[in-house]
C-alpha positions in Angstrom: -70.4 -22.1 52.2 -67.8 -21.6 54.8 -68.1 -18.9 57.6 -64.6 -17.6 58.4 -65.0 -18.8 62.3 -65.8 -22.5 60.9 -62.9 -24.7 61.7 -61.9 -27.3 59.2 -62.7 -30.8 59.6 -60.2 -33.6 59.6 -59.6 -37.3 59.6 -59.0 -38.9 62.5 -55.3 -40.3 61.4 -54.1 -37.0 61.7 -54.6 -36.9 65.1 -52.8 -40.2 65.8 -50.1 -38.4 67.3 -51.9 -36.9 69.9 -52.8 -40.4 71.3 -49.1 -41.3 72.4 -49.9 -40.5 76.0 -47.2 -37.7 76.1 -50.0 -35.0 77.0 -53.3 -35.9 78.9 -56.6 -34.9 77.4 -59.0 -32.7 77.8 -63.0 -34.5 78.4 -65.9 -32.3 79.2 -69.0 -33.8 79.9 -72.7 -33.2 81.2 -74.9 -34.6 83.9 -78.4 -35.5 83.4 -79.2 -31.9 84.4 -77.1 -30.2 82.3 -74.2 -29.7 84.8 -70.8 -29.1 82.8 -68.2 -30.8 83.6 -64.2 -31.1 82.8 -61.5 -33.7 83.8 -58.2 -35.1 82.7 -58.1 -38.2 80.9 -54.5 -40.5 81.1 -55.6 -42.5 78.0 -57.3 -41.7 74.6 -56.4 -45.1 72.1 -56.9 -45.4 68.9 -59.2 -48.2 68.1 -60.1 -47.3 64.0 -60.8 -44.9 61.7 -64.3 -44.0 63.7 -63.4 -45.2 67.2 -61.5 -44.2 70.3 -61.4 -45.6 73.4 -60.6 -43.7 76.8 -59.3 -45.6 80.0 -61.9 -46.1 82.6 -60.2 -46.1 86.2 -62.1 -44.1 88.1 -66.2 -44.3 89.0 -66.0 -40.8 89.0 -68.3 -37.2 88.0 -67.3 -37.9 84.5 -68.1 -41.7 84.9 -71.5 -40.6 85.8 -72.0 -38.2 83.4 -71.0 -40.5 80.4 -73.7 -43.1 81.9 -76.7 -40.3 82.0 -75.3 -38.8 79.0 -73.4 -40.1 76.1 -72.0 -37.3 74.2 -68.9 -35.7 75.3 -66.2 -33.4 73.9 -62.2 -34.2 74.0 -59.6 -31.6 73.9 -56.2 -33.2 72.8 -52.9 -31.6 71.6 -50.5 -32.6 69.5 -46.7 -32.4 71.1 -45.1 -32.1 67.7 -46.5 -29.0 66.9 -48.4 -27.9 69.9 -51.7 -28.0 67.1 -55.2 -28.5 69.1 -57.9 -31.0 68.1 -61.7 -31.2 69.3 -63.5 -34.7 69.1 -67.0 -34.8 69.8 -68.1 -38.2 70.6 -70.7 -40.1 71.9 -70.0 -43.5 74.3 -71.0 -46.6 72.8 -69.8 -49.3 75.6 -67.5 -50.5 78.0 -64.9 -53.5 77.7 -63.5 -55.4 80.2 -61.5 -57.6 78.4 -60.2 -58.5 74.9 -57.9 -57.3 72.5 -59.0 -53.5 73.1 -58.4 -53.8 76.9 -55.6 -55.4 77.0 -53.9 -53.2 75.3 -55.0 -50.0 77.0 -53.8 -51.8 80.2 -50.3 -52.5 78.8 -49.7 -48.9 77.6 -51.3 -47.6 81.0 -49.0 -49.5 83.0 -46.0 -47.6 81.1 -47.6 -44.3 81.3 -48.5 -45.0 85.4 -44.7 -46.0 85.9 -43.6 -42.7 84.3 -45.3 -40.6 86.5 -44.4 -42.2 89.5 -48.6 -43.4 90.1 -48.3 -47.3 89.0 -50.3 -47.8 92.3 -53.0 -45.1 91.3 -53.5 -45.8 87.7 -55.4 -49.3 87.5 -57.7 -50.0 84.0 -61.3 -50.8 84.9 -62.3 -51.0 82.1 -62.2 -49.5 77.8 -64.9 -46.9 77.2 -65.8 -47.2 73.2 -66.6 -44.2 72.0 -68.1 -43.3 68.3 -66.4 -40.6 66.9 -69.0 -38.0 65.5 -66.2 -34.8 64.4 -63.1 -34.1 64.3 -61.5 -29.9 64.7 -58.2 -29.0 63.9 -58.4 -25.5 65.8 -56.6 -22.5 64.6 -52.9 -22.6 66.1 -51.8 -19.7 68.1 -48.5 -18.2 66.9 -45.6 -19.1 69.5 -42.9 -16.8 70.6 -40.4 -19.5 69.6 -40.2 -22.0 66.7 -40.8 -25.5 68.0 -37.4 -27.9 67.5 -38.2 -30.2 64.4 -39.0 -33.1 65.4 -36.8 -35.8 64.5 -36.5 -37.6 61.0 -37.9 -40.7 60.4 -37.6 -43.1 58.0 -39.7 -43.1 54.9 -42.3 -46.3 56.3 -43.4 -47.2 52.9 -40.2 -47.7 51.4 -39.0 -49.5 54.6 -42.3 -51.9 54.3 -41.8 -52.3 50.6 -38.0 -53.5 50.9 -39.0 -55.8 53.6 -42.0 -57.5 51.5 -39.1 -58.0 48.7 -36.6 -59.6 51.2 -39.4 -61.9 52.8 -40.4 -62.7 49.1 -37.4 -64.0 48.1 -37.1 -66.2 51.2 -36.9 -69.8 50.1 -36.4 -71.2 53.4 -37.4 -70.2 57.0 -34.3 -69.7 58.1 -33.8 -66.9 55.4 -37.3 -65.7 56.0 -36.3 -64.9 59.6 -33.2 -63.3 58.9 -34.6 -61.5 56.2 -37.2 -60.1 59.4 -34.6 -59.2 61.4 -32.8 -57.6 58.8 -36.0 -55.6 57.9 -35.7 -54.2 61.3 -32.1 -53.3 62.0 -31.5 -51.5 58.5 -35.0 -50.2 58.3 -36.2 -49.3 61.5 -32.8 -48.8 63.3 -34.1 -51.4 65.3 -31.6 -53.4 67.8 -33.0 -55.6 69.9 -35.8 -58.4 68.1 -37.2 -61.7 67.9 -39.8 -63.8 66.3 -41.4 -66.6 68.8 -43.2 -69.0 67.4 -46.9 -71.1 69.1 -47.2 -74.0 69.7 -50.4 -75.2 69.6 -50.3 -78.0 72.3 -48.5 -76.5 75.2 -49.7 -73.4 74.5 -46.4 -71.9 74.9 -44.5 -69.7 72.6 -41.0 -70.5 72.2 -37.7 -68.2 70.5 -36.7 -69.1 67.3 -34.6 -66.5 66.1 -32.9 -62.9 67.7 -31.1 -60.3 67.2 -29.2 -58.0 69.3 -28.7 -60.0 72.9 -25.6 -61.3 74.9 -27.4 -64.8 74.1 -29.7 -65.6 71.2 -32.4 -67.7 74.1 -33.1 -69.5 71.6 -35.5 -72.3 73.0 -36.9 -69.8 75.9 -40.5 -70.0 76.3 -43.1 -67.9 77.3 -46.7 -68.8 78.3 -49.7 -67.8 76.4 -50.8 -64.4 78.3 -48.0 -63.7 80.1 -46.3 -60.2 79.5 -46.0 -58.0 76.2 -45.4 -60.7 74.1 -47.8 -63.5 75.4 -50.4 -61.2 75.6 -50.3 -60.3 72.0 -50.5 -63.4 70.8 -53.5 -64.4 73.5 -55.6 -61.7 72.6 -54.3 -61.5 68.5 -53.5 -57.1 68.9 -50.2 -55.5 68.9 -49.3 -54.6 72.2 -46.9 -51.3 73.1 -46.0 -49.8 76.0 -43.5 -46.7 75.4 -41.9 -46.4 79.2 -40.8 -48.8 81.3 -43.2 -50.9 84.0 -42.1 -53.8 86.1 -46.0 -55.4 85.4 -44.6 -56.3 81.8 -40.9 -57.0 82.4 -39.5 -60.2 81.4 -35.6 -59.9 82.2 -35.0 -63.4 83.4 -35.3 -66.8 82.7 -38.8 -68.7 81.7 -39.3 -71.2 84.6 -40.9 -74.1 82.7 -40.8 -77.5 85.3 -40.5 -81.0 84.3 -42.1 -81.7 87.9 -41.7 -81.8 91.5 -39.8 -85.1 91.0 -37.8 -84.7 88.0 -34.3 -83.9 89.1 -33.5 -81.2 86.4 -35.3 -78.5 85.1 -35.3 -77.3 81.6 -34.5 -73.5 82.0 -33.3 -71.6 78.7 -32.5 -67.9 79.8 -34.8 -65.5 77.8 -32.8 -62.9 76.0 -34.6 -59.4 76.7 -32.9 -56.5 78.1 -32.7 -56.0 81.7 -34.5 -52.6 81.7 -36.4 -51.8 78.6 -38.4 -48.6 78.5 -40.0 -49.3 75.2 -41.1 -52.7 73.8 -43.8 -53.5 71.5 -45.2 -57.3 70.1 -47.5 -57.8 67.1 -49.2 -61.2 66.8 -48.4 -63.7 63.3 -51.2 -64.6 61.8 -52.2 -67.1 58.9 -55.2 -68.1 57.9 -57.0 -67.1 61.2 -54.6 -68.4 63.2 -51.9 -67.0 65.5 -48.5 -69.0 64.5 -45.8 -67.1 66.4 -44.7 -62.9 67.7 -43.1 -60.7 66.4 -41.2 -58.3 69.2 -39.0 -55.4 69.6 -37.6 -53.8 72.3 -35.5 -51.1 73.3 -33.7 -49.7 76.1 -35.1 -45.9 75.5 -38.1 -44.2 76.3 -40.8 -43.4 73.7 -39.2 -45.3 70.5 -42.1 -47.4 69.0 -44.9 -44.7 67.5 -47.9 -45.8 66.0 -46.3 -45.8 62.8 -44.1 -48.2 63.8 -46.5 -50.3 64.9 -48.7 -49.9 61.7 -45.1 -50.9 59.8 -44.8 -54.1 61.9 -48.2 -55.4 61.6 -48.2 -55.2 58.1 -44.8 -56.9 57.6 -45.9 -59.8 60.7 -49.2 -60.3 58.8 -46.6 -61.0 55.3 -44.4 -62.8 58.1 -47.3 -65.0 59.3 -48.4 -65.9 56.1 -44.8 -67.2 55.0 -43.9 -68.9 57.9 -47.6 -70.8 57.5 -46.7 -71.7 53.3 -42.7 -72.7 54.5 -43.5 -76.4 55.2 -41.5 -78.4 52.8 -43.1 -80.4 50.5 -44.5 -83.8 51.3 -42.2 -85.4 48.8 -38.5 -85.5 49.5 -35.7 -84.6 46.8 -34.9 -88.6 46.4 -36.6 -88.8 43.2 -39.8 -88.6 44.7 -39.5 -91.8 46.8 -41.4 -91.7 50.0 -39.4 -94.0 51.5 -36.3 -93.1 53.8 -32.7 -93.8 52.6 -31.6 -97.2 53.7 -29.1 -97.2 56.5 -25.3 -98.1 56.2 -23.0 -100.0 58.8 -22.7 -98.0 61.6 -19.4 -95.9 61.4 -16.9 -96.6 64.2 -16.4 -93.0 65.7 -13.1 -91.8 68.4 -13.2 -89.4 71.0 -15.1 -88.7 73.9 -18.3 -89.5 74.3 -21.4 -87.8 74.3 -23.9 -89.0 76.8 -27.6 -88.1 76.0 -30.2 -88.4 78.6 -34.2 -88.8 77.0 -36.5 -88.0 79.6 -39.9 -90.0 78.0 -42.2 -87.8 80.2 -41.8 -84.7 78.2 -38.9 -85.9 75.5 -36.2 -83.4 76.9 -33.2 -84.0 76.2 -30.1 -83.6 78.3 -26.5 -83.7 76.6 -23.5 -84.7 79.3 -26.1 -83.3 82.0 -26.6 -79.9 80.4 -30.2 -79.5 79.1 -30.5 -78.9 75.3 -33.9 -79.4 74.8 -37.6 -80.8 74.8 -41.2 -81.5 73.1 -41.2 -82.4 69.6 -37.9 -80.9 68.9 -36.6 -83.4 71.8 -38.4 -86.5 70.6 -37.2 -86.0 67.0 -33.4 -85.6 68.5 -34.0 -88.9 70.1 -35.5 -90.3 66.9 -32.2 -89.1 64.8 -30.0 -90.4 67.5 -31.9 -93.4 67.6 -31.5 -94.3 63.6 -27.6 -92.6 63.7 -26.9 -96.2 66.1 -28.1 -98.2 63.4 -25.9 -96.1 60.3 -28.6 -93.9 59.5 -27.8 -90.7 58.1 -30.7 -89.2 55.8 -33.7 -88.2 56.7 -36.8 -87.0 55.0 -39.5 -84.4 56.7 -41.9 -86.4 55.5 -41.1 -89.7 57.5 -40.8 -87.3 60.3 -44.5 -86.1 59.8 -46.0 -90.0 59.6 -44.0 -90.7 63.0 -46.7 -91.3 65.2 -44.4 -91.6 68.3 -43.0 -87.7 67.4 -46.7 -86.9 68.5 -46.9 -84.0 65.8 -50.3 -82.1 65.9 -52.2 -82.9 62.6 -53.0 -79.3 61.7 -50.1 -77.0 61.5 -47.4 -79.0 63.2 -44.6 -76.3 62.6 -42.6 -78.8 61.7 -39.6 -76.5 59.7 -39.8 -74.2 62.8 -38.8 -77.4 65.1 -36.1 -78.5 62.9 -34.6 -74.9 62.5 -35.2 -74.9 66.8 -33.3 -78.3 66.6 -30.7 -77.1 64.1 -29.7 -74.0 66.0 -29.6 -74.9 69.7 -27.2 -78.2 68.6 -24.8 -75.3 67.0 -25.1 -73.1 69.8 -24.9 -76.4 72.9 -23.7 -79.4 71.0 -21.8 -78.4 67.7 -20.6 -82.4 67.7 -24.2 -83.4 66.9 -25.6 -81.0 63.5 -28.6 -81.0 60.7 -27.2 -80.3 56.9 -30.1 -80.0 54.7 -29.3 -81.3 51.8 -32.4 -80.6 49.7 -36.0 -79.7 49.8 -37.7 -82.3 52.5 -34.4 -83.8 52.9 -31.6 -83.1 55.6 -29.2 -85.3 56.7 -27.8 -85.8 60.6 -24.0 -86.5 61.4 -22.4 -87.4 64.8 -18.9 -86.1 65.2 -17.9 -88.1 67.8 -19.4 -91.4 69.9 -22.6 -91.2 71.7 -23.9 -93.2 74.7 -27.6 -93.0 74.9 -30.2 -93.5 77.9 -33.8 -93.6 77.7 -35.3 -92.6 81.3 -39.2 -93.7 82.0 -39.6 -90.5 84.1 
């Protein structure tokens, strides 16, 4: 039975909101010889339904009591509705690295920068603790009402509308959009896009955005490096809720040809100069990462954990489809395997386009302005190649049994290189464009001559 001073017990997902890093928790903890102790802790993260873990940054008397004695209690408060909650715990472990850390650092650079102590607050390392009880103490009444906090949107519905739109999706292109479109009308969000791997450079590159001056497009980012490449490294959703100069990336994605190549292959990244909030959730498929999934915005304290739930769910849909888009192996010409024969090559007038293929990495430079590189560079070349000779129509299958394209044999993204191809030539080169004129079939038209050079460097 009850006792009237018994306080009731309650899941952990209710105190979710206390773990934003608005308010600093409350440990207390014992030494060896029973010694109490109490101390501020910047970081309590939600690790599952039975797990926290709290940032380790100091070897300090709480350190030392944790390490002779592995139960603890944590005060936290919840600054929507100033309710209190007691955690008992016990420490199971520290982490210095992985999916866990990793994110703990990210959010504790953004809560360091806030309060002015980015060159205080470093992460050592991720205490795990069990989670033994939660309390939801008895609120005191308050002289004044708290403000309510502000409406949000009904996340369910908003997941559910986005699993329809990415269901319908027949193509990748609509798949994206329908993404980014979740987003905006959903979530009010403004500023997105969805980077896909690839597997041999270990690079992420931007396939589609929304909200930006410039859709960067083609801008890559290395495995590991800020918000974004460390979410896909370490496969966790990554969000940081203030800004921090350690996980900026405001300018363009230096990625060198070498010290002796006379251009370099630069294409400016499209984030905002100064966001306070951003947060990137890894694609997944079968075990593997295929691309990100970011959002970013120029405000403090806009991505909750809701948000963050919302997005992994619709990336782990996202992942999935982008994985099942390939086209099928057998193009729309009646189920011939073989490519459509070419024609007489067509006399063209106008200027001419002079395309520069660099054979070291296969970028591609159009009338000395770089378009682009990799696979999506060598298959340009290839189309250019065949368009001399009158070919026009092209099947993704011929594509795939091009050994000089150099596709990897397991997941060779090859829809989300075409769509790369497609959009930079509308967006650099509108006289050169991809019309897909039917499942595993496209078609590649020249508006205008082209001169073509193949360098050996």
């Amino acid at each position: 039975m009850t006792t009237a001073h018994a306080q009731p017990v309650v899941d952990l997902n209710e105190v979710r909101p206390c773990l934003e890093g608005a308010i600093p928790a409350m440990m207390a903890t014992c030494a060896a010889d029973g010694t109490p102790n109490v101390a501020y802790i910047s970081q309590v993260y939600y690790v599952d339904e039975g797990h926290v873990s709290l940032s380790f940054q100091f070897f300090n008397k709480t350190r030392q009591n944790l390490l002779a004695n592995p139960r603890s209690t944590l005060l936290l408060l919840n600054p929507l509705n100033a309710v209190f909650y007691r955690l008992q715990l016990r420490y199971l472990r520290t982490e210095e690295s992985g999916p866990v850390f990793e994110s703990m650092k990210a959010q504790l650079a953004g809560i360091a920068s806030h309060t002015g102590m980015a060159d205080v607050f470093r992460l050592r390392g991720s205490d795990i603790h069990e989670v033994i009880e939660v309390e939801r103490l008895p609120q005191e009444p308050l002289p004044e009402a708290l403000p309510a906090p502000p409406s949000r949107p009904n996340f369910l519905a908003v997941l559910r509308r986005g699993s329809a739109r990415l269901s319908s999706a027949n193509t990748l292109d609509t798949l994206l959009e329908a993404t980014l479109d979740t987003l905006e009308q959903g979530l009010a969000v403004r500023h997105a896009m969805v980077l896909i791997l690839d597997n041999a450079t270990q690079r992420l590159y931007t396939l589609a955005s929304r909200g930006y001056e410039t859709s960067g497009v083609g801008s890559e980012i290395a495995l590991g490096d800020g918000v974004i490449g460390v979410a896909a490294r370490e496969r966790t959703p990554v969000r940081i809720m203030h800004m921090t100069s350690a996980y900026l990336y405001s300018c363009a994605m230096r990625n060198s040809l070498g010290d002796a190549h006379p251009h370099h292959t630069d294409i400016p990244y499209p984030g905002l100069h100064a966001p306070h909030s951003q947060m990137a959730v890894p694609l997944q498929s079968a075990g593997r990462v295929v691309g990100v999934l970011f959002v970013e915005s120029p405000l403090d304290m806009q991505f909750s954990y809701e948000d963050e739930d919302l997005l992994v769910s619709l990336g782990g849909q996202l992942g999935a489809a982008i994985d099942l888009m390939h086209e099928a192996e057998t193009p729309c010409t009646d189920g011939k395997a073989e490519p459509a024969a070419a024609s007489a090559p067509t006399v063209l007038a106008g200027p001419a386009l002079r395309v520069r293929h660099y054979r070291s990495n296969d970028s591609v430079f159009i009338n000395n302005s770089y378009l682009i590189k990799g696979v999506a560079g060598a298959i340009l070349w290839k189309l250019l190649r065949d368009g001399q000779q009158g070919r026009r129509d092209f099947t993704n299958r011929e594509l795939r049994l091009d050994k000089s394209l150099r596709l990897p044999d397991v997941a060779d993204n090859l829809e989300a290189r075409l769509l790369l191809l497609h959009r930079r030539l509308i967006e650099q080169c509108p006289q050169l464009h991809i019309l897909k004129t039917g499942r595993g079939c496209f078609r590649f038209e020249a508006s205008g001559p082209v001169e073509l050079e193949d360098v050996d460097g």
